[in-house]
Backbone of each chain as ProteinMPNN parsed JSONL, in Angstrom:
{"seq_chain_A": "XXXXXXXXXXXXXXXXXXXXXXXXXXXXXXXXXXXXXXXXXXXXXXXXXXXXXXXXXXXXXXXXXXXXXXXXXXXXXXXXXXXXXXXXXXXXXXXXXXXXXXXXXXXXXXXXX", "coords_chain_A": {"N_chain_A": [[0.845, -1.196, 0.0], [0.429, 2.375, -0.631], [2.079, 4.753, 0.768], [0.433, 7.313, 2.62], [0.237, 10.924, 1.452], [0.236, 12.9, 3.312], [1.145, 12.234, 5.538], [4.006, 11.223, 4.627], [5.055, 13.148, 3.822], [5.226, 14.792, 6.233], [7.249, 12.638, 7.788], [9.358, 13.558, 5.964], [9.652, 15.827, 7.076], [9.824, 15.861, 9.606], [12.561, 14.649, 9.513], [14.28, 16.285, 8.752], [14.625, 18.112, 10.585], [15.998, 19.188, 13.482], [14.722, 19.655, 15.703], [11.924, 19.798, 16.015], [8.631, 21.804, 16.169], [5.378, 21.113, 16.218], [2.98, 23.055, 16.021], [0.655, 26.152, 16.669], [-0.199, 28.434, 14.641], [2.714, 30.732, 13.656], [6.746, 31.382, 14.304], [6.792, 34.108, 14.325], [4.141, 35.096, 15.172], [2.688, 33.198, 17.328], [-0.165, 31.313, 17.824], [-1.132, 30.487, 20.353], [-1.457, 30.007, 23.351], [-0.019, 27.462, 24.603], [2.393, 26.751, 22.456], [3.861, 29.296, 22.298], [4.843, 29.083, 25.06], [6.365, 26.586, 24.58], [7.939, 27.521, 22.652], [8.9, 29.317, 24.591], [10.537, 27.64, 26.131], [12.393, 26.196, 24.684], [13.921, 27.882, 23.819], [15.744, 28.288, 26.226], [17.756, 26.799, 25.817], [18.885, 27.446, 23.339], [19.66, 26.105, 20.861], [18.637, 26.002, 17.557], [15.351, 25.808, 16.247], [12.836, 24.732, 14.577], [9.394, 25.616, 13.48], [6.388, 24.299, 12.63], [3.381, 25.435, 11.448], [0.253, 24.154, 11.738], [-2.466, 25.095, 12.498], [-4.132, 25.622, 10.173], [-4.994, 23.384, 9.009], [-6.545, 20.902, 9.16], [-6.471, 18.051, 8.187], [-3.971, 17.003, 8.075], [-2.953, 17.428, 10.959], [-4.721, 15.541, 11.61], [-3.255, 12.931, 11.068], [-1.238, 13.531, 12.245], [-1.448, 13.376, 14.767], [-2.688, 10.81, 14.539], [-0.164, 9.337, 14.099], [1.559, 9.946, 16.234], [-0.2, 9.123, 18.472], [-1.125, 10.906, 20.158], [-3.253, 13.905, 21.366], [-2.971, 16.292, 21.306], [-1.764, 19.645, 20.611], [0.807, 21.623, 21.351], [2.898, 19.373, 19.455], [6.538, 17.885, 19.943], [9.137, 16.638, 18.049], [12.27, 15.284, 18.531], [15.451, 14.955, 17.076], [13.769, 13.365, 14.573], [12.053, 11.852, 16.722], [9.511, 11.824, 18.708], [8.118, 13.238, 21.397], [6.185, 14.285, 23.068], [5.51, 17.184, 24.909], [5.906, 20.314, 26.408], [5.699, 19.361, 29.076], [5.825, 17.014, 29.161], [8.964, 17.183, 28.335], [9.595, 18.816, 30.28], [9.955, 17.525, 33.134], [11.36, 15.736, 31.934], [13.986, 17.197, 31.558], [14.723, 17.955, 33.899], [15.285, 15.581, 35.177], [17.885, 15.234, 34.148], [17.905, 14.919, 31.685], [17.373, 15.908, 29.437], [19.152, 17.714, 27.989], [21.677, 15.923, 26.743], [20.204, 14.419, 25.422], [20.245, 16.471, 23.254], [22.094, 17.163, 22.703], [23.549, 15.43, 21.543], [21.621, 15.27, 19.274], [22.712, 17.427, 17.525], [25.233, 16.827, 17.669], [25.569, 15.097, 15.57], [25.861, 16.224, 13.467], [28.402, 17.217, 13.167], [29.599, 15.556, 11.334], [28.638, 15.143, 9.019], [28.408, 17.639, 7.142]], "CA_chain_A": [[0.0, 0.0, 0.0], [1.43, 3.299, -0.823], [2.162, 5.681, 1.868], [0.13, 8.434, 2.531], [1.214, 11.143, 1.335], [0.712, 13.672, 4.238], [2.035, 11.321, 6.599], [5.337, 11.236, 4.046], [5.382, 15.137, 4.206], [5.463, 14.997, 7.67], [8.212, 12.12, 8.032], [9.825, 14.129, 5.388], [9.887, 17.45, 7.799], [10.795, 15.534, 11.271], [13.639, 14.005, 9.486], [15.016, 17.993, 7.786], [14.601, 19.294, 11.865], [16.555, 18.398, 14.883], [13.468, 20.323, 16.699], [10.43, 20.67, 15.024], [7.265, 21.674, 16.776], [4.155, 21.16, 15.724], [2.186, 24.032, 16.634], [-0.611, 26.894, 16.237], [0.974, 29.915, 14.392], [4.358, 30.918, 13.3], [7.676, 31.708, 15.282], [6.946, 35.794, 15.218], [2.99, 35.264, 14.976], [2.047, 32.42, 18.013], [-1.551, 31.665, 18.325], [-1.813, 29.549, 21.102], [-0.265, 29.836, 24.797], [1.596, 26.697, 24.759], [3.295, 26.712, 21.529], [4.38, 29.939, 23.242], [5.523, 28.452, 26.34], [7.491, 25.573, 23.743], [9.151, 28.107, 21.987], [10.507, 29.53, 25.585], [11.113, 26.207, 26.308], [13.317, 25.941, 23.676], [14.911, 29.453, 23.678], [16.798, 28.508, 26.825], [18.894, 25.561, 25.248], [20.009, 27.563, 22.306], [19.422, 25.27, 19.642], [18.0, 26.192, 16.401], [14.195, 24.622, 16.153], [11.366, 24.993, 13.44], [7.956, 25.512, 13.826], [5.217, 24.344, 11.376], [1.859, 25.438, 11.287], [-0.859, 23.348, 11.071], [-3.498, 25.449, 12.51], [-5.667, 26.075, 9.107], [-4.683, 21.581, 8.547], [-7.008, 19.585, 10.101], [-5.858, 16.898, 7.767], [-2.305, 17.178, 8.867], [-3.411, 17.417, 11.895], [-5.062, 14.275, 12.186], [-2.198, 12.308, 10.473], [-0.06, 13.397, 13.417], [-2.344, 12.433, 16.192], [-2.398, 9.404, 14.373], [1.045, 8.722, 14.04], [1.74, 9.558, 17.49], [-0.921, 8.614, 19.191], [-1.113, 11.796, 21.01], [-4.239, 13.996, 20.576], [-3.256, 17.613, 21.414], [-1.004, 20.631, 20.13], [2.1, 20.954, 20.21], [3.728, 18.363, 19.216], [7.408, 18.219, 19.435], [10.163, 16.005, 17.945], [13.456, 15.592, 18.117], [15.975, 14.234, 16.041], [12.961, 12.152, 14.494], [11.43, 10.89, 17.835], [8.379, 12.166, 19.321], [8.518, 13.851, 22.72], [5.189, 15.127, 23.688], [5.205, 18.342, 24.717], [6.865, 20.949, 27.342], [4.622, 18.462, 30.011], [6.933, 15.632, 29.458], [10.154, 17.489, 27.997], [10.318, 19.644, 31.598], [10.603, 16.578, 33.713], [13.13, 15.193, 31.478], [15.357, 18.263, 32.046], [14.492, 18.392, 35.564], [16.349, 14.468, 35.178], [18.641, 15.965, 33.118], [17.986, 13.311, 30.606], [17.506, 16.456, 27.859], [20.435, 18.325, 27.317], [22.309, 15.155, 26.474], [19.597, 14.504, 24.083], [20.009, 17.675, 22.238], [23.722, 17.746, 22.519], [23.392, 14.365, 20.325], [21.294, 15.424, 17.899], [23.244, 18.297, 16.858], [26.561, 16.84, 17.082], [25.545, 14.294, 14.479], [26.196, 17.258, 12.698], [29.952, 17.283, 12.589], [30.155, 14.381, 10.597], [27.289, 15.516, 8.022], [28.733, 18.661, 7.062]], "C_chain_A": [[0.879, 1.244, 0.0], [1.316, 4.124, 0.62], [1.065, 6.893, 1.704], [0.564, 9.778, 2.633], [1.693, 12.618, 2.24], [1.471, 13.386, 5.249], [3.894, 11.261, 5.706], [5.638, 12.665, 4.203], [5.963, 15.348, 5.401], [6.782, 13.87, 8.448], [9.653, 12.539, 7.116], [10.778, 15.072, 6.138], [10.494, 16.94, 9.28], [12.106, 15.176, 10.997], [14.647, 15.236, 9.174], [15.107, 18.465, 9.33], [15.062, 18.982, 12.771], [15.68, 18.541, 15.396], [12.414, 20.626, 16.047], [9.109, 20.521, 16.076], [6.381, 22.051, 15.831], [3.108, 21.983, 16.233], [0.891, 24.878, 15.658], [-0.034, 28.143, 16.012], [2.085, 29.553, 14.136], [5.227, 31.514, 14.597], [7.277, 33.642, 15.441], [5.151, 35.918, 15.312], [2.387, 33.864, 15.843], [0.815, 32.438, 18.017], [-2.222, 30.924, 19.416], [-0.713, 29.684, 22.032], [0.597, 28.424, 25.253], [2.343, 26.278, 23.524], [4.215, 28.367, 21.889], [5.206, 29.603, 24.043], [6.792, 27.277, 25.538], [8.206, 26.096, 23.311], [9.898, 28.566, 23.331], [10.974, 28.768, 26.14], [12.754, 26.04, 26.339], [14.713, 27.057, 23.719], [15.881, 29.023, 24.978], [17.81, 27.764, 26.835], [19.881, 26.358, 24.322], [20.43, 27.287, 21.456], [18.333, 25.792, 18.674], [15.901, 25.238, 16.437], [13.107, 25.124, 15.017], [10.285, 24.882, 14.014], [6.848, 25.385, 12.798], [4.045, 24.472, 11.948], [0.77, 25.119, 11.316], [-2.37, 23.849, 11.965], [-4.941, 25.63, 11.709], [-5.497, 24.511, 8.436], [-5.232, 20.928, 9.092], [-6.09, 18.337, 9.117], [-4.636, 16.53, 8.147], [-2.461, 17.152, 10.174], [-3.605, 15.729, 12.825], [-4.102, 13.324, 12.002], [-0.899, 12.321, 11.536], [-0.804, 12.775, 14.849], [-2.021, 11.243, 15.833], [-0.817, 8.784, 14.494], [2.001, 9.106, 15.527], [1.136, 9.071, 18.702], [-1.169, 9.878, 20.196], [-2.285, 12.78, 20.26], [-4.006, 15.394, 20.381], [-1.844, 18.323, 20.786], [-0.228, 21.255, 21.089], [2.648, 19.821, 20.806], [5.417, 18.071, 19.018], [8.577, 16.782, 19.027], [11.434, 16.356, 17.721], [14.493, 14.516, 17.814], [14.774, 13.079, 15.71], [12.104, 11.59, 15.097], [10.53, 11.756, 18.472], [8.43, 12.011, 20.831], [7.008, 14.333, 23.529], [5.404, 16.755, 23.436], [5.91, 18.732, 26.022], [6.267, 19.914, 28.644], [5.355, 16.976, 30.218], [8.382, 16.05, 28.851], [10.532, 18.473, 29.33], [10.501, 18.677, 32.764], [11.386, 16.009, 33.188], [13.916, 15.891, 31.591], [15.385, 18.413, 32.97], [15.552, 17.28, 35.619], [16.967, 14.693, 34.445], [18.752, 15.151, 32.131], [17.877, 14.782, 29.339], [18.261, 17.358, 27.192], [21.117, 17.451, 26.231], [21.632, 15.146, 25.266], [19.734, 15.309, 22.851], [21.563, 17.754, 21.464], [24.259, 16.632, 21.299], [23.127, 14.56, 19.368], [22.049, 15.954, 17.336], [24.715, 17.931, 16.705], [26.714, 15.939, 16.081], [26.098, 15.061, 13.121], [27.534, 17.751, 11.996], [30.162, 16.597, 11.468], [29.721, 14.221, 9.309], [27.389, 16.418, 7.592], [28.01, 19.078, 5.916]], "O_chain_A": [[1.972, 1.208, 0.565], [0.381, 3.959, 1.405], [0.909, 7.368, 0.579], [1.204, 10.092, 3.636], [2.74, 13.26, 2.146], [2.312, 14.112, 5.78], [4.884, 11.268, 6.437], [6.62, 13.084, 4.817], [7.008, 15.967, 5.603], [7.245, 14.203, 9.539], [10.761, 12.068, 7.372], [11.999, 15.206, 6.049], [11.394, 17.489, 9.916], [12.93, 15.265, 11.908], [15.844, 15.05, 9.393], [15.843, 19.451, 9.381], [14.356, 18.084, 13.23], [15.336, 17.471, 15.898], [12.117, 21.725, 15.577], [8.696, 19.495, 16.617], [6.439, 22.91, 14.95], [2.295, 21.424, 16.969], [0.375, 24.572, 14.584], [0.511, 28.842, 16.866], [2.55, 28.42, 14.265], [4.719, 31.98, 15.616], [7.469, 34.295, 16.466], [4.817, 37.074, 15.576], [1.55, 33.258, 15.174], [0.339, 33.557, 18.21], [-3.432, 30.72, 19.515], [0.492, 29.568, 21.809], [1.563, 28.352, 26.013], [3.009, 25.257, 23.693], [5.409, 28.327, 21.592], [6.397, 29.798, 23.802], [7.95, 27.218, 25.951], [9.336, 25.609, 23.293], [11.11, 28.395, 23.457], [11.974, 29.053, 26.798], [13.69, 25.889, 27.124], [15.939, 26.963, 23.664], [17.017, 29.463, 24.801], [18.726, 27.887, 27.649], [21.106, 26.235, 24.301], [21.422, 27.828, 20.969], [17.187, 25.973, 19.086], [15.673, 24.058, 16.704], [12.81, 26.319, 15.027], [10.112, 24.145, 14.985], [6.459, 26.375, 12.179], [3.657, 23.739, 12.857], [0.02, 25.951, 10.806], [-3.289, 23.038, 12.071], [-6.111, 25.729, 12.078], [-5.893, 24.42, 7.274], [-4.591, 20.099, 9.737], [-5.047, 17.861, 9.565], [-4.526, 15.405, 8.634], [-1.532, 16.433, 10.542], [-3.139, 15.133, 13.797], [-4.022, 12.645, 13.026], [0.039, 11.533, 11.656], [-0.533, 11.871, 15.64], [-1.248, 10.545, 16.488], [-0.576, 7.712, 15.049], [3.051, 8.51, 15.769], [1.725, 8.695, 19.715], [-1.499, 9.454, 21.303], [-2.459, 12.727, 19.043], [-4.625, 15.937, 19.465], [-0.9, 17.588, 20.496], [-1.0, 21.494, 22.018], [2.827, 19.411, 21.953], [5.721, 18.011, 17.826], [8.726, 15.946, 19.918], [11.837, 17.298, 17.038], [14.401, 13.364, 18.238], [14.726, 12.045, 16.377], [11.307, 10.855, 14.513], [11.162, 12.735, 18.869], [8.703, 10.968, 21.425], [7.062, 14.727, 24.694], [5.458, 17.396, 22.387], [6.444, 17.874, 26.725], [7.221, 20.049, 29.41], [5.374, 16.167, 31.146], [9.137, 15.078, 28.871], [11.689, 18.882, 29.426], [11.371, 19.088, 33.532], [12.336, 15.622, 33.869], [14.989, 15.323, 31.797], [16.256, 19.224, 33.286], [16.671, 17.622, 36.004], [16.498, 14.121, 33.461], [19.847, 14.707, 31.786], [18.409, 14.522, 28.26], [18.085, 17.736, 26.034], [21.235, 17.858, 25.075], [22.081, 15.634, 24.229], [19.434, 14.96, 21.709], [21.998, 18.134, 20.377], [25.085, 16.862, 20.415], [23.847, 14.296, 18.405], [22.467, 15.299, 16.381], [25.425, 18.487, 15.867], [27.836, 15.822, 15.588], [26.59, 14.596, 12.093], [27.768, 18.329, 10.934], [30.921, 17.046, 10.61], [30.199, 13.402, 8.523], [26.24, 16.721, 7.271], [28.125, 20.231, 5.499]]}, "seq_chain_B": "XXXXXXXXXXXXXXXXXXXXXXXXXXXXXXXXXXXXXXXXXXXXXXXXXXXXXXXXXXXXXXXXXXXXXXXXXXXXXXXXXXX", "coords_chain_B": {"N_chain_B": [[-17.033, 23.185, 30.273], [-15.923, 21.271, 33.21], [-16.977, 19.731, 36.105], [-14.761, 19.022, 38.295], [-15.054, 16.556, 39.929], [-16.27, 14.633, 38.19], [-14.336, 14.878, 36.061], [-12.507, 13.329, 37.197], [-13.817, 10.772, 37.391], [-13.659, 10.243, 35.205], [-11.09, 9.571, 34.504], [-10.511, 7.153, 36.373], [-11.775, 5.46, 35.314], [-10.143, 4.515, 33.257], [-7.282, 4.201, 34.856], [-7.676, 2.953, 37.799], [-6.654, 3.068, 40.633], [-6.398, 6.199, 40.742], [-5.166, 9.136, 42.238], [-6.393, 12.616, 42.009], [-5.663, 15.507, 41.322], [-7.317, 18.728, 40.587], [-6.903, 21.862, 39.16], [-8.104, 25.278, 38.314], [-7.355, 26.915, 35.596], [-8.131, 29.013, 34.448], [-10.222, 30.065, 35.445], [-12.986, 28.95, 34.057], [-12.918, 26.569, 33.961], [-11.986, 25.109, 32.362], [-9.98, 24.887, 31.187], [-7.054, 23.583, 32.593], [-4.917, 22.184, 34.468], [-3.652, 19.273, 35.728], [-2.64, 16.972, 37.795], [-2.29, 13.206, 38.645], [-1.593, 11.006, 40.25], [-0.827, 7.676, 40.155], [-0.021, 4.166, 41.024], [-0.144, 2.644, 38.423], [1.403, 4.037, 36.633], [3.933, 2.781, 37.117], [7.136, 1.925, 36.256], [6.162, 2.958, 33.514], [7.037, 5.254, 30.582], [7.268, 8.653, 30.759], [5.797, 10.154, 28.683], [4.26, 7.963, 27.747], [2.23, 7.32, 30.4], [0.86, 10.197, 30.479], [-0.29, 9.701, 27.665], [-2.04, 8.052, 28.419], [-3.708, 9.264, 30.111], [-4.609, 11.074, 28.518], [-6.218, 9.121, 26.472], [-8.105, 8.693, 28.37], [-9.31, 10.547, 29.16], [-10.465, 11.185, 26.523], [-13.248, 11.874, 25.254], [-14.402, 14.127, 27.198], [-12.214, 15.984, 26.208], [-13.161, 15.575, 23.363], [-15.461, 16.175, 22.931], [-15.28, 19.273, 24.062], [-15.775, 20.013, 26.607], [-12.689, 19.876, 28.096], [-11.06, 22.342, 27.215], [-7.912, 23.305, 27.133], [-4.911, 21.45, 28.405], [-3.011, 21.036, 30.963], [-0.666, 18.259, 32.124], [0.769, 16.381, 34.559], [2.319, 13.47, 36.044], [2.469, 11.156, 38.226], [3.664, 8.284, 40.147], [3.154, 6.646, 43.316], [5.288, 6.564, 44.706], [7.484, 8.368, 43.871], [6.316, 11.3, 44.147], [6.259, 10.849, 46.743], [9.406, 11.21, 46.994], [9.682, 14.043, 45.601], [7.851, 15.299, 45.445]], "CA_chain_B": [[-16.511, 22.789, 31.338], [-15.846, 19.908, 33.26], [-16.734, 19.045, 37.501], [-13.554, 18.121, 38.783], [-15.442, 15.045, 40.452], [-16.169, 14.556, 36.58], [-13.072, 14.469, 35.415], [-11.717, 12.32, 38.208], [-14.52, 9.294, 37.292], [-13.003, 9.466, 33.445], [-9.502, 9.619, 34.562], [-10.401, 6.169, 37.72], [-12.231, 4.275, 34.466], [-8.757, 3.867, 32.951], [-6.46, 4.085, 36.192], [-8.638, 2.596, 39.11], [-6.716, 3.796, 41.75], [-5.771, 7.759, 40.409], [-5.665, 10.38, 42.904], [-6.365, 13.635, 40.822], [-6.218, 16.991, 41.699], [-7.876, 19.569, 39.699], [-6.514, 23.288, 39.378], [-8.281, 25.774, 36.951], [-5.748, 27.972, 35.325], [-8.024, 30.369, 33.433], [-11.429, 30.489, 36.337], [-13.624, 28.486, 33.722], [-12.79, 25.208, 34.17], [-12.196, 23.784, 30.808], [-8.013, 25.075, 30.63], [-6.788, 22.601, 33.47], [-3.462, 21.89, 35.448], [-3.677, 18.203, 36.463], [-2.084, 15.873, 38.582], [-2.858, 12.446, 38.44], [-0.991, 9.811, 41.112], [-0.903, 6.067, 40.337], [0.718, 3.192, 40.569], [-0.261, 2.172, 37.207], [2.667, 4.409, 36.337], [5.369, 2.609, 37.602], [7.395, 1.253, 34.974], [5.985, 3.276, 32.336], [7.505, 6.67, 30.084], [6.004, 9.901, 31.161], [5.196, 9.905, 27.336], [2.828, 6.557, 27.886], [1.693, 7.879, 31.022], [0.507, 10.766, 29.654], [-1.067, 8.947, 26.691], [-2.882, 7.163, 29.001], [-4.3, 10.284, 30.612], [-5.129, 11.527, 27.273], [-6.914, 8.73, 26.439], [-9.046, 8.786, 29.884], [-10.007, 11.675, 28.959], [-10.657, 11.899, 25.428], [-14.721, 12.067, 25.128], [-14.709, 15.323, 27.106], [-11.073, 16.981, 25.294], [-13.337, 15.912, 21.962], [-16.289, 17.773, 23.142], [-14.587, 20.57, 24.031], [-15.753, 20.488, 27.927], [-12.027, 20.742, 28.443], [-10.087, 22.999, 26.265], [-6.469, 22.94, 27.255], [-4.735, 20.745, 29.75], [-1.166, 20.798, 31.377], [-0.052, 17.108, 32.849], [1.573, 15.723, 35.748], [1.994, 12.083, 36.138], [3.637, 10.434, 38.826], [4.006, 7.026, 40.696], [2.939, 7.386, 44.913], [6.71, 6.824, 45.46], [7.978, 9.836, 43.121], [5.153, 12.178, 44.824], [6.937, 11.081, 48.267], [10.748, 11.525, 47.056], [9.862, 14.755, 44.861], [6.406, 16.235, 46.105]], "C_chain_B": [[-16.678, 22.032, 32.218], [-16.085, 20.143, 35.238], [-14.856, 18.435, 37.776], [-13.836, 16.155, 39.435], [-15.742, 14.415, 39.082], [-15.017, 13.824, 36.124], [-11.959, 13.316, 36.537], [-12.517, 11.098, 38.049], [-14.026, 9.425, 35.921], [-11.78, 9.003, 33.539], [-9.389, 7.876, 35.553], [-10.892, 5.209, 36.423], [-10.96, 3.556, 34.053], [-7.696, 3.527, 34.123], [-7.112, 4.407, 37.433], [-7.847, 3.454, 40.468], [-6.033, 5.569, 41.861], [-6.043, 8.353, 41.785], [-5.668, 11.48, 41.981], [-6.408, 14.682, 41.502], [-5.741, 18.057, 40.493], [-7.159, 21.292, 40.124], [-6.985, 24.077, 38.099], [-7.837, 26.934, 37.122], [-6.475, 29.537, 34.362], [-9.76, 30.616, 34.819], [-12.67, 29.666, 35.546], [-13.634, 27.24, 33.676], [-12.478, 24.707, 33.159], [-10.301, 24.231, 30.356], [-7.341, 24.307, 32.313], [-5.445, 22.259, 33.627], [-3.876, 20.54, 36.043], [-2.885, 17.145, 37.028], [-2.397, 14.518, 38.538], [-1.108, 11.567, 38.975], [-1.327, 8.644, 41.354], [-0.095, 5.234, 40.437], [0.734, 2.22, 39.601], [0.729, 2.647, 36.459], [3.522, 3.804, 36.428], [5.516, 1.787, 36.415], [7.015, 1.898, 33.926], [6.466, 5.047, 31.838], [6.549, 7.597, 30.671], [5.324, 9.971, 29.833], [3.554, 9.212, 27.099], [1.996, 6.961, 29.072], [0.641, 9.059, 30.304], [-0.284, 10.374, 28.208], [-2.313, 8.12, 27.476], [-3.999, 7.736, 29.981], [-5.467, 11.16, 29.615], [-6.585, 10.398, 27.064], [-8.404, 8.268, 27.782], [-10.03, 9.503, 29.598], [-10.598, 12.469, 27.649], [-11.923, 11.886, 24.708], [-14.512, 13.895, 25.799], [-13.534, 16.73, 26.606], [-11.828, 17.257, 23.752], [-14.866, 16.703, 22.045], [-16.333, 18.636, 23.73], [-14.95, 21.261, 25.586], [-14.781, 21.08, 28.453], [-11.331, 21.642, 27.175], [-8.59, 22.894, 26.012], [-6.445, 21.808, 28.621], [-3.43, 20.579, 30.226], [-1.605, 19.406, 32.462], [0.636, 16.913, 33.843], [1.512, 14.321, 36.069], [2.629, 11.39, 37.173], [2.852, 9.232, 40.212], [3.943, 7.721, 42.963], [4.543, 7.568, 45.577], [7.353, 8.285, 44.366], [7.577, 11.212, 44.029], [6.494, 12.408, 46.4], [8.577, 11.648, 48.02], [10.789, 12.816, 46.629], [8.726, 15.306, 44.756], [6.665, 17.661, 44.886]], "O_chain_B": [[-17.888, 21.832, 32.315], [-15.182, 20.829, 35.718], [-14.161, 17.528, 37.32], [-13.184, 15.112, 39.387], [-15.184, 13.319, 39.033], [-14.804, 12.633, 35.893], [-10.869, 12.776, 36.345], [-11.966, 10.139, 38.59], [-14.011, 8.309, 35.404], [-11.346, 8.127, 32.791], [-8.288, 7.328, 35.494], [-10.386, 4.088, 36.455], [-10.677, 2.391, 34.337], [-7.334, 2.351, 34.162], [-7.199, 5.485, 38.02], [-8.415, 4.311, 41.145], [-5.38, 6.026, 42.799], [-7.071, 8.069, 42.399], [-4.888, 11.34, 41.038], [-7.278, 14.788, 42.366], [-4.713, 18.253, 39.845], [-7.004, 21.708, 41.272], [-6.523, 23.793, 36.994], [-7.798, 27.726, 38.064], [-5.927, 30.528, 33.878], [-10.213, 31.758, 34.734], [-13.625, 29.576, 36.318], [-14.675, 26.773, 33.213], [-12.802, 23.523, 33.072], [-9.661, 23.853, 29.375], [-7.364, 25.176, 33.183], [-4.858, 22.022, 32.571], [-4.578, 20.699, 37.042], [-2.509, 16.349, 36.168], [-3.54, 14.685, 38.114], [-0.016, 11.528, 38.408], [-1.947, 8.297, 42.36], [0.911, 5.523, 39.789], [1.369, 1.17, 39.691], [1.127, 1.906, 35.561], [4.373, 4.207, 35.635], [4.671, 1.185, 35.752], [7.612, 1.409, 32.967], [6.268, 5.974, 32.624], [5.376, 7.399, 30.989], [4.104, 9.823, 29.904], [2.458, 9.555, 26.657], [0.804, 6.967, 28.764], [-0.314, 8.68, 29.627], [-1.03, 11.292, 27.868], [-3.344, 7.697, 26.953], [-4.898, 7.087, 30.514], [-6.58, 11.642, 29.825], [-7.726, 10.717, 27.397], [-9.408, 7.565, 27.678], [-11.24, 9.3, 29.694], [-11.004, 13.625, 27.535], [-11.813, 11.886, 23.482], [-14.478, 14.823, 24.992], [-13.774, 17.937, 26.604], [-11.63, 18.234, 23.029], [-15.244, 17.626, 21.323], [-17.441, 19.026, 24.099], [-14.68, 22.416, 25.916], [-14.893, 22.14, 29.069], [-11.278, 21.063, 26.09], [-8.089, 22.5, 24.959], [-7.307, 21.448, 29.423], [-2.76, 19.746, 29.614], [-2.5, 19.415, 33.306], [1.467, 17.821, 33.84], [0.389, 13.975, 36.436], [3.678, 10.912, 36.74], [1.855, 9.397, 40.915], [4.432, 8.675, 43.568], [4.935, 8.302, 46.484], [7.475, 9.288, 45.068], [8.405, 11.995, 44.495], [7.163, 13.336, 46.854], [8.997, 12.485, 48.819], [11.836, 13.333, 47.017], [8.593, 15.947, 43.713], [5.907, 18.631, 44.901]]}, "name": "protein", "num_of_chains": 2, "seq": "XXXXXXXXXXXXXXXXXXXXXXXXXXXXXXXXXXXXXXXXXXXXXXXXXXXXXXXXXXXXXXXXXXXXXXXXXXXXXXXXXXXXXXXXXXXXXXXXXXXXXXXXXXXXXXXXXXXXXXXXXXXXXXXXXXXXXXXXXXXXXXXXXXXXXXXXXXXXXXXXXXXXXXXXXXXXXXXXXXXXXXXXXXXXXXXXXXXX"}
């Protein structure tokens, strides 16, 4: 069966982003208080991250619920792997389990020039 | 918007013995701060946890009783080491 091909879009875009959230609004135009709160999340690591859109996408939308099993906005992955949201990425830095994480993704980077 | 005693019989269907406590973050009840202490946790990702909260609760997230919801998940021994 062929892939679908929003679901390929979207394994397309996690794989192009060390950080990609899935949110409501753009990085200078938020429309939703915790894609807000994710971007200052984010801002105090220091790492580069993307933010796609999918506020006016239900279809896209649903395609990510589905493929993570998770029902609400935002959505964030990194390198590839699906994280939840600041709700389970601030107890992992509390166990400092997410620096390391980050410090991984991006140094994959040396080698990938 | 949702009873807290409400939302604590959707949240006990899936995880029988939850404690829950309710905090509303905007005065209307339906943008929610929750807690939720089981030992159905133990052993499992905050991720799956959390998924498992979600799904508890996902009749009144899809009719829009609640609106938002911030998480907390933790195991009765976590609670005690890290209150």
């Amino acid at each position: 069966m062929a892939e679908d091909p929003i679901e390929e879009e979207i394994r397309r875009e996690i794989a192009t982003h060390k950080i990609l959230i899935y949110g409501k609004g753009t990085k200078t135009a938020p429309q939703c208080g915790f894609t807000v709160e994710t971007m200052q999340f984010f801002d105090k690591f220091g790492y580069p991250y993307e933010i796609i859109n999918v506020l006016e996408n239900p279809a896209k939308r649903e395609a990510l619920t589905r493929m993570t099993n998770w029902p609400t906005l935002p959505k964030v992955f990194i390198n590839g792997e699906f994280y939840g949201d600041t709700d389970v990425l601030g107890p992992m830095d509390e166990r400092g389990e997410l620096r390391p994480l980050l410090e991984k993704a991006f140094r994959t980077d040396v080698s990938h020039p | 918007m949702i009873t807290p005693e409400s939302l604590t019989a959707y949240i006990r269907r899936v995880l029988n013995d939850a404690a829950v406590s309710v905090t509303d973050r905007t005065g209307t009840m339906d943008h929610l701060a929750i807690q939720v202490v089981s030992t159905l946790f133990e052993g499992k990702s905050i991720l799956d946890r959390h998924r498992l909260i979600y799904q508890a609760l996902e009749e009144p997230l899809r009719d829009g009783r609640i609106h938002a919801l911030e998480l907390q998940a933790k195991t009765p021994n976590e609670l005690t080491n890290n209150p």
